[in-house]
ROTOR-565242 format. One record per residue (C-alpha): residue number from 0; residue in one letter; chain; x, y, z. Coordinates in pm, 1 decimal. Example, Ala and Ser with C-alpha at 12.3 -4.5 7.8 and 13.67 -1.06 7.14 Angstrom:
// residues 2
<nr=0; rest=a; kette=A; c1=1230.0; c2=-450.0; c3=780.0>
<nr=1; rest=s; kette=A; c1=1367.0; c2=-106.0; c3=714.0>
END
This chain:
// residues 140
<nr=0; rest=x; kette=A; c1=5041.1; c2=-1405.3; c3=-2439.2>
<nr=1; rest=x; kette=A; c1=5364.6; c2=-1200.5; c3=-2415.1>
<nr=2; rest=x; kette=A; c1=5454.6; c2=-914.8; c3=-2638.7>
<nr=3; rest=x; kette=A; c1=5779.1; c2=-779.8; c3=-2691.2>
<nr=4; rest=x; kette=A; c1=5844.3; c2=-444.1; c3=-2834.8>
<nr=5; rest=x; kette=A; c1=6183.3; c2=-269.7; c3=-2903.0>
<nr=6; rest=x; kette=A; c1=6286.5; c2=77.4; c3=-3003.6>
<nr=7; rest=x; kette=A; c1=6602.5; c2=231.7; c3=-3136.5>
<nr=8; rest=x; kette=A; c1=6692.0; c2=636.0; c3=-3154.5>
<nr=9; rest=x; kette=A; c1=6925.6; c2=694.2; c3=-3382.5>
<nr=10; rest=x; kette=A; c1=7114.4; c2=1042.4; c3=-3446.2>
<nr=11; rest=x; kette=A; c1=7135.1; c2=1227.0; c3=-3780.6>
<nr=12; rest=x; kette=A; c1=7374.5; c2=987.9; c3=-3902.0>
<nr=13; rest=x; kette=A; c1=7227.0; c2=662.8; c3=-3860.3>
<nr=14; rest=x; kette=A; c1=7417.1; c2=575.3; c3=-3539.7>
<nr=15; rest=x; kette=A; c1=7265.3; c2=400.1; c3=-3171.9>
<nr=16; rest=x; kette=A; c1=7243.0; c2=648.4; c3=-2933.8>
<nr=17; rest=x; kette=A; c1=6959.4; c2=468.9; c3=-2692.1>
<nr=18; rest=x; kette=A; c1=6735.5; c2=125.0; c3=-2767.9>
<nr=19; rest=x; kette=A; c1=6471.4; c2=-36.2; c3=-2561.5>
<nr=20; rest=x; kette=A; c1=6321.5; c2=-359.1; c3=-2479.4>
<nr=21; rest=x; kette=A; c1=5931.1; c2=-368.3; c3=-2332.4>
<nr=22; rest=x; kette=A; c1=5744.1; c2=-627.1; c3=-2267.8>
<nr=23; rest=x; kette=A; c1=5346.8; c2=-668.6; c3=-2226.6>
<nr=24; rest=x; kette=A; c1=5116.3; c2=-941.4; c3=-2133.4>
<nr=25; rest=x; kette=A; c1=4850.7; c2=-901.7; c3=-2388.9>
<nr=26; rest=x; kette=A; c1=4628.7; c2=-1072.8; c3=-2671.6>
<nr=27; rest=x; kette=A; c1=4620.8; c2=-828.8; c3=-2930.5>
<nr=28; rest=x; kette=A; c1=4591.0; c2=-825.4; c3=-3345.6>
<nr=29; rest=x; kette=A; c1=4895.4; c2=-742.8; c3=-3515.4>
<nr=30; rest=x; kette=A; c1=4720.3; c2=-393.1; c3=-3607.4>
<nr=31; rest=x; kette=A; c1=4709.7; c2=-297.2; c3=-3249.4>
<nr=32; rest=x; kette=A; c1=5080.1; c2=-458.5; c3=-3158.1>
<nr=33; rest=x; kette=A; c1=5203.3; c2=-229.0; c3=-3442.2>
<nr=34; rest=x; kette=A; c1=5021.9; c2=33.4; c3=-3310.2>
<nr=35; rest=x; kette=A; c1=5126.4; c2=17.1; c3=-2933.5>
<nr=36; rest=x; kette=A; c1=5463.7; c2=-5.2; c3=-3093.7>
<nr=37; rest=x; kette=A; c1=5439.3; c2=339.5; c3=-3250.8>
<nr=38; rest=x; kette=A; c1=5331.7; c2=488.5; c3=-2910.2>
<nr=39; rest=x; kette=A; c1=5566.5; c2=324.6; c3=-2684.8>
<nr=40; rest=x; kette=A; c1=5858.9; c2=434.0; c3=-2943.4>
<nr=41; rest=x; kette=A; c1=5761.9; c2=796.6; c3=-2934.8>
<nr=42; rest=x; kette=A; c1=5697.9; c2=742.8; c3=-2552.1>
<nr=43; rest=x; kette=A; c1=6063.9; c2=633.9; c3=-2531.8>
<nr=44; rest=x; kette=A; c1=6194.1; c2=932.8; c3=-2736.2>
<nr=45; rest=x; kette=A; c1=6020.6; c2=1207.4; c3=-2530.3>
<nr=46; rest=x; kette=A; c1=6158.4; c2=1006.3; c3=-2217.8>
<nr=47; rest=x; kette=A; c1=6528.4; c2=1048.3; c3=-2403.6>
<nr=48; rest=x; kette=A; c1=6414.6; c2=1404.5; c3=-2464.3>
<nr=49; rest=x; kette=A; c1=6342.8; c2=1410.8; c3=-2839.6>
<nr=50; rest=x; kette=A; c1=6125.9; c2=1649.0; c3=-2983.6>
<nr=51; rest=x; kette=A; c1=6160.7; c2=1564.9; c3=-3335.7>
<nr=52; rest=x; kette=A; c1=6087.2; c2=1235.9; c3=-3447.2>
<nr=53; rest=x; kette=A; c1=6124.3; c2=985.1; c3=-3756.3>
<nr=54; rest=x; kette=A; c1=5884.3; c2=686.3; c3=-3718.6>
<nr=55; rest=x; kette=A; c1=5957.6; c2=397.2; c3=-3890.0>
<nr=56; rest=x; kette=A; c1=5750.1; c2=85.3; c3=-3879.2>
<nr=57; rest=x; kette=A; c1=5619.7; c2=-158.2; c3=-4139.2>
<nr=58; rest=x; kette=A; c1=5259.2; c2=-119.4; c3=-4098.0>
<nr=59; rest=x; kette=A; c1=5101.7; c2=95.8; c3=-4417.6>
<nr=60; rest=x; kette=A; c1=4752.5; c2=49.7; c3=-4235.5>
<nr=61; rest=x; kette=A; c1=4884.1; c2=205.3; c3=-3886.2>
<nr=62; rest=x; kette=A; c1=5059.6; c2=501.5; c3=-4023.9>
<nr=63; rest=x; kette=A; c1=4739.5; c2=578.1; c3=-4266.6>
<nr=64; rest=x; kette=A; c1=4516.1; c2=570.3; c3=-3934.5>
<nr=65; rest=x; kette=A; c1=4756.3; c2=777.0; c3=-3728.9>
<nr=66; rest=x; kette=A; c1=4824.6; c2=1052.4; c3=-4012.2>
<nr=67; rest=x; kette=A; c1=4421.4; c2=1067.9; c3=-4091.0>
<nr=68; rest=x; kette=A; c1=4400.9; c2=1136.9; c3=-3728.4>
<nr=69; rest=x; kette=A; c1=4247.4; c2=844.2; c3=-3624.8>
<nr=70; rest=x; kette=A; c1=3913.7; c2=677.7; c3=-3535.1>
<nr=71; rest=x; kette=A; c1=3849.0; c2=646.8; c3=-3176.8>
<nr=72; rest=x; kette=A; c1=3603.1; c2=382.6; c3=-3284.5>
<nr=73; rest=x; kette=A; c1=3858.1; c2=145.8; c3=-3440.0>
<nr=74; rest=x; kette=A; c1=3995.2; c2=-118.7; c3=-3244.7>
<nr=75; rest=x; kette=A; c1=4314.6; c2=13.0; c3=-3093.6>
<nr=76; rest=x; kette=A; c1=4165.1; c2=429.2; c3=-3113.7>
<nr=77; rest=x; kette=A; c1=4239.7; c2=455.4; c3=-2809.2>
<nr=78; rest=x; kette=A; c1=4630.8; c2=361.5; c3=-2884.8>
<nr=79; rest=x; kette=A; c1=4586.9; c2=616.2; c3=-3196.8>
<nr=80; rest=x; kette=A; c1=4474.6; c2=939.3; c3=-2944.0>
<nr=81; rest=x; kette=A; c1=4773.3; c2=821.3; c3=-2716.5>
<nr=82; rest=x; kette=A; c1=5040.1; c2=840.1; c3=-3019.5>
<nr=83; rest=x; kette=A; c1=4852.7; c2=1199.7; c3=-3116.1>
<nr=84; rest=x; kette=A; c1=4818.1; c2=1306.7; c3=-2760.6>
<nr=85; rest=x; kette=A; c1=5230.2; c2=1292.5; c3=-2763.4>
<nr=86; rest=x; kette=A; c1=5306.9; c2=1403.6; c3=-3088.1>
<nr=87; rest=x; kette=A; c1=5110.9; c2=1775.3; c3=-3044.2>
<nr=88; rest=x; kette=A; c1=5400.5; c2=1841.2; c3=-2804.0>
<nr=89; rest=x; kette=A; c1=5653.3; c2=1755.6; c3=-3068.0>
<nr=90; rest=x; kette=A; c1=5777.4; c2=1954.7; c3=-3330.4>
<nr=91; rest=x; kette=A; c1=5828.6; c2=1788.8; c3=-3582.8>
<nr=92; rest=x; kette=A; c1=5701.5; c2=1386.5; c3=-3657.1>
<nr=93; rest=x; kette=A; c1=5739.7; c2=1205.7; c3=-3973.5>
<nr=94; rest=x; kette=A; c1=5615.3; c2=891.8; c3=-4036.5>
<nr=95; rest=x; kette=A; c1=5803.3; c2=604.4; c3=-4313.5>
<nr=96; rest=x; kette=A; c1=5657.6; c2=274.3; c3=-4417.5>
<nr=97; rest=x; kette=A; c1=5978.5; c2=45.5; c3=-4368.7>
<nr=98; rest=x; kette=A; c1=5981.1; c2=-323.6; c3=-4438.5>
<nr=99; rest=x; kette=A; c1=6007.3; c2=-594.8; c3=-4244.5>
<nr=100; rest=x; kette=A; c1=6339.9; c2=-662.2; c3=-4279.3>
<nr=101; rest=x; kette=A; c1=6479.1; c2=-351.9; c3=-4248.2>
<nr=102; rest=x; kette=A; c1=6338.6; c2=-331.5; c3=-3892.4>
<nr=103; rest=x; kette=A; c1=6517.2; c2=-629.6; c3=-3861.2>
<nr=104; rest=x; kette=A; c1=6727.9; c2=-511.8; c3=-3552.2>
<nr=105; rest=x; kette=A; c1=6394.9; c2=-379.4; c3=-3372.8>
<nr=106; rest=x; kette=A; c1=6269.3; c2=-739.0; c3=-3395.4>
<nr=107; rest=x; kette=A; c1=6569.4; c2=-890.1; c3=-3261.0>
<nr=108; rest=x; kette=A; c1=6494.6; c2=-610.3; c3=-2977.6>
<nr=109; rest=x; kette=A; c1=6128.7; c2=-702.6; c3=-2902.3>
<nr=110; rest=x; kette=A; c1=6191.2; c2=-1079.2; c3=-2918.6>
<nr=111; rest=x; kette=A; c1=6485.4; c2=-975.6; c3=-2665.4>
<nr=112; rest=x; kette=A; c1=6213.8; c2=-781.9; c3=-2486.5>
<nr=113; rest=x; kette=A; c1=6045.2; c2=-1122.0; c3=-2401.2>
<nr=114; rest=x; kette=A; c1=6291.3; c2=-1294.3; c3=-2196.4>
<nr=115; rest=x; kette=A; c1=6293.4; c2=-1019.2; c3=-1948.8>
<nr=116; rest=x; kette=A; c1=6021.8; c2=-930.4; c3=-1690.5>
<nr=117; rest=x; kette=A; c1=5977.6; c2=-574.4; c3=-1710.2>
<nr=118; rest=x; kette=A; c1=6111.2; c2=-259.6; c3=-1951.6>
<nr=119; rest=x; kette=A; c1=6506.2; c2=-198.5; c3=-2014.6>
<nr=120; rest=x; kette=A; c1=6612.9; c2=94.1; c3=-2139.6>
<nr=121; rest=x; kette=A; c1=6986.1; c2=143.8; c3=-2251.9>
<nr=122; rest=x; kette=A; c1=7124.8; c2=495.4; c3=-2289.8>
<nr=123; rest=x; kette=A; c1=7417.9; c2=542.2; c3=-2473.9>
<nr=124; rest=x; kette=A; c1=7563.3; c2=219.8; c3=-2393.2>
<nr=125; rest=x; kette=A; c1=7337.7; c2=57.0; c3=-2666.5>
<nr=126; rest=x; kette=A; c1=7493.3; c2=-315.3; c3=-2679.0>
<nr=127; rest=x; kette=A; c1=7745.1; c2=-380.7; c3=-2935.6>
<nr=128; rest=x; kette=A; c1=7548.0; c2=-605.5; c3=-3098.5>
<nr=129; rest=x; kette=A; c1=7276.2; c2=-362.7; c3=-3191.9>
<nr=130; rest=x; kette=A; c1=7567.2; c2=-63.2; c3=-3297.2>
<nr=131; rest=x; kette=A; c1=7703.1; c2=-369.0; c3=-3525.7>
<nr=132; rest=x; kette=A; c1=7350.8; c2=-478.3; c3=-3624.4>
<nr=133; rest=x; kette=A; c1=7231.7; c2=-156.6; c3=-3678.9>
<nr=134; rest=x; kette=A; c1=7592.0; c2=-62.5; c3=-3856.9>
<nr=135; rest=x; kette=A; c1=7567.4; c2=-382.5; c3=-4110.4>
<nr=136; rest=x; kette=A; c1=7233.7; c2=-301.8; c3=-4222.4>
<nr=137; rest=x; kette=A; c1=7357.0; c2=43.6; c3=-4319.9>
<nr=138; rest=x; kette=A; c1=7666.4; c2=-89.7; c3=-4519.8>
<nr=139; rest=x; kette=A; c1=7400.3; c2=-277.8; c3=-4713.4>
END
């Protein structure tokens, strides 16, 4: 099965500065997909050079496991010491429960993600479609 995944950084204001589109062959739950998510999207800011993150995804039971540190035991611990591996460089992470439509642009990003055959990444150029996507959601 294929697996997409997309990111977006935004600036202080709300506005595209990079997004992302992965894509994984993989049979996971959707607890682990959420969780690769979270790693790959703070992989993708320390690769932009970010060392202060917001993380915003709509998975209560991911963001409990990360912030309680973990359990190596669980079935995607591993994923959970990756995303705390990267984060002890940081300086500053915060984690938000978002829904699922709010994240509605990062879907359209990881669905994206699937009709391509290995990672994009798009610096500054973000496509239009995501600035007005992104923009729209913003305006309400």
């Amino acid at each position: 099965m294929r697996i997409g995944f997309g990111s977006i950084i935004r600036d202080s204001n709300g506005r595209v500065v990079a997004c992302c589109s992965q894509v994984c062959e993989a049979n996971f739950d959707l607890d682990t997909t959420k969780a690769i998510a979270v790693w790959k999207g703070i992989s993708f800011g320390i690769d932009c050079g970010l060392v202060c993150f917001v993380v915003e995804t709509d998975s209560d039971t991911v963001i409990n496991n990360i912030v309680k540190g973990g359990n190596s035991d669980s079935r995607y611990g591993c994923i959970l010491d990756y995303v705390a591996a990267l984060v002890l460089a940081s300086r500053n992470v915060t984690y938000l429960n978002t829904s699922r439509k709010a994240n509605r642009v990062v879907g359209i990003l990881a669905n994206e993600a699937l009709k391509i055959s290995n990672k994009v990444i798009l610096m500054k150029d973000a496509p239009l479609a995501i600035r007005y996507l992104v923009e729209s959601e913003q305006r309400g």
